[in-house]
C-alpha positions, 0 to 999 in steps of 0.5 A, a space after each residue: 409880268 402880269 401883261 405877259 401872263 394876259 397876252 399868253 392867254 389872249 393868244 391861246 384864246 385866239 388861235 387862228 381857225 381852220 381854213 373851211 373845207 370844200 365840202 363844209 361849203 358844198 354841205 352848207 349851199 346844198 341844205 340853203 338850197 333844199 331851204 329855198 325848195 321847200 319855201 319856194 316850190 316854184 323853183 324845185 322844176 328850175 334849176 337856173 331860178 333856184 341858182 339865181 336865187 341862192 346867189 342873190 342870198 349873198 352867203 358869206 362865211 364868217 370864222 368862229 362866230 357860231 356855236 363854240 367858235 365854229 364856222 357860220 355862215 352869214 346871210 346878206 339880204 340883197 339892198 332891194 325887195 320884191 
């Protein structure tokens, strides 16, 4: 009785998240990118650099690791630095 009370409220505690919306994505690559413009000047006049460099950032969604359990994204620094 006492698991199945526990399992009823790990169940509701552990409810699947939302799939992330397109726009939640294009929201976040854009704010990473204004980032990189402002600590990078260099790359406010070249577009293909400040692609290059958003991709080598690596961002990978993680669910529910943010404030009260919403997207985050995670950034994966590449193996090798300048």
């Amino acid at each position: 009785m006492a698991s199945a009370i526990i399992e009823y409220f790990r169940s509701k505690f552990t409810a699947p998240q939302p799939p992330l919306q397109p726009i939640e994505r294009a929201m976040a690559k854009r704010w990473v990118k204004e980032r990189l413009k402002r600590m990078y000047p260099e790359l406010r006049s070249d577009p293909r650099a400040l692609e290059e460099a958003y991709q080598s950032l690596s961002l990978e969604p993680r669910p529910g690791s943010g404030k009260g359990g919403t997207m985050m994204f995670e950034v994966i620094l590449p193996n090798y630095l300048d």
